[in-house]
C-alpha positions in Angstrom: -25.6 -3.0 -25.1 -26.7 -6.5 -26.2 -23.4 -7.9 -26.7 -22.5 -6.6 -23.2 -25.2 -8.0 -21.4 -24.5 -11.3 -23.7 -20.9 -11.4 -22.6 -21.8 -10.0 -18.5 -24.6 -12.6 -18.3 -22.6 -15.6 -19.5 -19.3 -14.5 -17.7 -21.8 -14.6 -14.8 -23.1 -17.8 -15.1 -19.8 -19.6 -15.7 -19.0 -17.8 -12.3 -22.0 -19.1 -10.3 -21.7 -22.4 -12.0 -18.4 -23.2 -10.4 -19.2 -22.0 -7.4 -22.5 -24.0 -7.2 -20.5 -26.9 -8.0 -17.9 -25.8 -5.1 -20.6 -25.7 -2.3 -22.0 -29.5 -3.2 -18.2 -30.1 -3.0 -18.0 -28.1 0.7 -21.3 -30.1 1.6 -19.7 -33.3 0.7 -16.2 -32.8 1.9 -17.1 -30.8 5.0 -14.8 -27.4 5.0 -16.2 -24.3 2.7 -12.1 -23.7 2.6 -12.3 -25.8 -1.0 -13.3 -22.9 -2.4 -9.7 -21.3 -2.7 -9.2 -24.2 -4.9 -12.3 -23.2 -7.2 -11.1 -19.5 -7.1 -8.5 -20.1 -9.6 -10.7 -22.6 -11.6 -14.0 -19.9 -11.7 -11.7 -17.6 -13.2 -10.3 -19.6 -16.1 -13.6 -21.0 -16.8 -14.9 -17.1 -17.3 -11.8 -16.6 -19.5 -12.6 -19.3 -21.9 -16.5 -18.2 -22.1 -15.1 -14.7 -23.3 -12.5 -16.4 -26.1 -15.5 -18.4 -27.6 -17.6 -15.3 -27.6 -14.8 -13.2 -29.0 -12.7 -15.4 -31.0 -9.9 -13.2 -30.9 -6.1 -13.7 -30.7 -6.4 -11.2 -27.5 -9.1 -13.3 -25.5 -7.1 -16.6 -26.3 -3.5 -15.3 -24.8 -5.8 -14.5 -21.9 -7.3 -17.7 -21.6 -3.3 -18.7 -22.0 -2.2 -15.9 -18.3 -5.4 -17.2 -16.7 -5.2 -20.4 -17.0 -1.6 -20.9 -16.2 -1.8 -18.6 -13.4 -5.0 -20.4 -12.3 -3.5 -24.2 -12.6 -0.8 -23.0 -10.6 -2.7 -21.7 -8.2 -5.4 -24.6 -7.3 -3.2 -27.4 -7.4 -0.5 -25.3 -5.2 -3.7 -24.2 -3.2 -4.9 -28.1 -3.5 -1.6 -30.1 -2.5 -0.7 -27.0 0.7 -4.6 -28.1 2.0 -4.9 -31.7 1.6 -5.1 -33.7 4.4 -6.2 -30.7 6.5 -8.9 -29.5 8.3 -11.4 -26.4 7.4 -9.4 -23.0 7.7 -9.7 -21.1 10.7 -10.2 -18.2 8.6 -13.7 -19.5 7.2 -14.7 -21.1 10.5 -14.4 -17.2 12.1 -16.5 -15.8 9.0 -19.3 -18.1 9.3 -19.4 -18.4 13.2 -18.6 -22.1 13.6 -18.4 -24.7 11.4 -20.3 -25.9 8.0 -21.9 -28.8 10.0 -23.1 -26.1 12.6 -23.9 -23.2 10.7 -25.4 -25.2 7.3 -24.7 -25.1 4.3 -27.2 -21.8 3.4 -25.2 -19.8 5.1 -21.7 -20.7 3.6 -23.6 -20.2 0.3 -24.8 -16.7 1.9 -21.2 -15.7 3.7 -18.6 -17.6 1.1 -20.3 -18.6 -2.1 -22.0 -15.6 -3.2 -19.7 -13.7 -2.4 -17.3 -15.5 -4.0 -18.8 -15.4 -7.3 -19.9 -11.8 -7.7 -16.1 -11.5 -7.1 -15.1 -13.8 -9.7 -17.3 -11.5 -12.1 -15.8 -8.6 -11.0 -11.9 -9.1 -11.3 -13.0 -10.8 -14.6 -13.7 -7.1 -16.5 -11.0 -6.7 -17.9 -11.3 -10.7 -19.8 -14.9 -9.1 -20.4 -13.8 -5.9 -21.8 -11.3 -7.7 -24.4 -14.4 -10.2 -25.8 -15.7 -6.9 -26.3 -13.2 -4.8 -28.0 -13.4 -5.0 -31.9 -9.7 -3.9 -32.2 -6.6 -3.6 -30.1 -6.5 0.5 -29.7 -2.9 -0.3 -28.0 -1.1 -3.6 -29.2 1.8 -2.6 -27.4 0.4 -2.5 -24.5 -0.4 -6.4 -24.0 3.5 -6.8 -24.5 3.7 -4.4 -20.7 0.8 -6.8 -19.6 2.2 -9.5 -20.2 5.9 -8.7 -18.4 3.9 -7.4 -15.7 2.2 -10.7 -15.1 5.6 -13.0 -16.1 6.8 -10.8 -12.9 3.7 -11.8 -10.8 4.1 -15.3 -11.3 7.3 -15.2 -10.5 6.9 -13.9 -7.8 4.2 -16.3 -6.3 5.9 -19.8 -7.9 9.9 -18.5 -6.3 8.2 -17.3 -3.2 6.3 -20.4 -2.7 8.8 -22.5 -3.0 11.4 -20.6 -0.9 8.9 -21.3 1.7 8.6 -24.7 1.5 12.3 -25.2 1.8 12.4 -22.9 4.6 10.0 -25.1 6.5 11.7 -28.2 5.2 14.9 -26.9 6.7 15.2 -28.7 10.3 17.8 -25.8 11.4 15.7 -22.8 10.2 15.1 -20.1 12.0 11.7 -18.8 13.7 10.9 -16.7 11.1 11.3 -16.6 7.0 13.4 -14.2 6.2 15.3 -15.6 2.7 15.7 -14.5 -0.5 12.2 -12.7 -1.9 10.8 -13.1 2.0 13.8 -10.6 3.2 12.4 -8.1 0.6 8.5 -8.7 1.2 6.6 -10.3 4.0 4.1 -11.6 1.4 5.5 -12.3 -2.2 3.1 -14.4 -3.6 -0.2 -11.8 -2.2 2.5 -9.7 -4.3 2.7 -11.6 -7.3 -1.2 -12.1 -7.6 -1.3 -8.7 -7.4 0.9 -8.2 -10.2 -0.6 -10.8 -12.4 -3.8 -9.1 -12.1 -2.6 -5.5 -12.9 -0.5 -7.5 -16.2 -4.1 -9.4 -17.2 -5.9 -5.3 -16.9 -3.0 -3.9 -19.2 -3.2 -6.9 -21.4 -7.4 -7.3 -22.0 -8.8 -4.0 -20.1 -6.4 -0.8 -21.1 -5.3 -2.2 -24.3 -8.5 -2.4 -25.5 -8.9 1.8 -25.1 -8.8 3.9 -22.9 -12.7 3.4 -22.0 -12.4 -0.4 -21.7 -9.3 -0.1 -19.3 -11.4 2.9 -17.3 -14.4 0.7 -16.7 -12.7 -2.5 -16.3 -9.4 -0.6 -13.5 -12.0 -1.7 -10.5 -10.9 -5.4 -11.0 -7.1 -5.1 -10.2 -7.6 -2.2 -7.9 -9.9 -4.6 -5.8 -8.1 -7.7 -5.9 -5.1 -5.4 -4.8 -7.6 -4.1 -1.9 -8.5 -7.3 -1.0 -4.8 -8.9 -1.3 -3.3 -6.4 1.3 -6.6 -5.0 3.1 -9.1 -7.7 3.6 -8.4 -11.5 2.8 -4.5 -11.5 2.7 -1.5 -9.7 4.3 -3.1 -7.7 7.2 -5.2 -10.5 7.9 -2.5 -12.7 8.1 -0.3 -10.5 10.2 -2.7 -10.8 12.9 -1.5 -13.9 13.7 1.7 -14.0 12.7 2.7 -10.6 14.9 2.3 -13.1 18.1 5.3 -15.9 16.6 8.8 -14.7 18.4 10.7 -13.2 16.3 8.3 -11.7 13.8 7.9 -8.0 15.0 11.6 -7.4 14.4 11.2 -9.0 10.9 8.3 -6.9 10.2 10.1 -3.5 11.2 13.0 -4.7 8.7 10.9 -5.9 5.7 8.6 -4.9 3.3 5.3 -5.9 3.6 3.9 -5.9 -0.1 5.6 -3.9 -2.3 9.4 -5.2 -2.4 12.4 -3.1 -1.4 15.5 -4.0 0.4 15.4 -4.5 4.2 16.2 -2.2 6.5 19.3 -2.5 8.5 
């Protein structure tokens, strides 16, 4: 029980510590949306708090899926954002904008929230600083081509995307390569490179480990398709020309060829 609490507490604080950080950051800057940069960043930083603490091989090759996964992410996330102003997606949540609202309740609606979350899709990096032994070795090797499909996924589709919007003669709506197979790749990468980091550090660390520690890609799944992803996105995106029809055609998170 100590060395739970030890591992919980301080996976915890590393959590809250970056996202203190990111709110003097949203203070400074203006726009709470900075915090999909730190998403990525919280996440590696909890990662490398459970390596030190376990010292395994295990813990470190997670540190190595996060932390590409997470670089990849923030400076995509970083570079897409720059120059812009606060997404309309956080001004909706807190009612208006940091400068109206304050900053107390950005910590309330975003931060907190935030964090708890970055604890909570973490088990699984937990559950391997706590494991004495691999029960199932080969299971990190299924992890780990579940995750090399995820970011796959997410880097391909990402780019596809920008050279669709690059492309002067291109149609109203993506429809190309991955996008003609999936309306949301990259929501469907993450999700896979969450379900590969579970296999790799919760289920392959026993059965009980990967029991305890399934909420984390079953909730970031939830939330990828459910909450702050695909269906939130597709209430916009329904009202561009064009994007109905695509929609009854395609996918829209698991891929599978489009309908005629």
């Amino acid at each position: 029980m100590s060395d739970f609490l030890l591992v919980a507490g301080l996976s915890l604080a590393a959590a809250v510590l970056v996202m203190v950080a990111t709110a003097l950051a949203a203070k400074r800057t203006g726009r709470v949306s900075v915090v999909d940069v730190a998403w990525g960043i919280a996440l590696v930083a909890v990662s490398i708090v459970c390596a030190l603490l376990a010292g395994t091989w295990q813990s470190w090759l997670l540190v190595a899926l996060v932390g590409v996964w997470g670089a990849r992410l923030s400076s995509h996330i970083f570079t897409r954002s720059r120059g812009h102003g606060e997404d309309p997606r956080y001004t909706a949540l807190l009612g208006g904008s940091l400068d109206e609202v304050g900053i107390g309740v950005a910590v309330r609606k975003v931060f907190l929230v935030q964090g708890a979350a970055v604890w909570l899709v973490s088990l699984p990096l937990q559950a391997a600083a706590l494991s004495d032994d691999l029960d199932w070795p080969a299971v990190v090797w299924a992890g780990i081509a579940v995750w090399v499909v995820g970011v796959l996924f997410e880097t391909v589709g990402d780019r596809q995307l920008a050279a669709y919007k690059a492309d002067p003669n291109r149609g109203p709506v993506m429809d190309r390569g991955l996008w003609s197979w999936t309306r949301h790749p990259n929501y469907f990468g993450d999700a896979c490179v969450w379900w590969g980091i579970w296999l790799t550090g919760g289920l392959a660390s026993g059965w009980l480990a990967g029991l305890l520690s399934l909420v984390a890609p079953l909730t970031m799944t939830f939330w990828l398709v459910w909450v702050t992803g695909a269906k939130l996105l597709e209430r916009s995106m329904m009202k561009r020309p064009g994007y109905p029809e695509y929609a009854a055609r395609t996918s829209m998170f698991v891929p599978r060829p489009p309908k005629r």
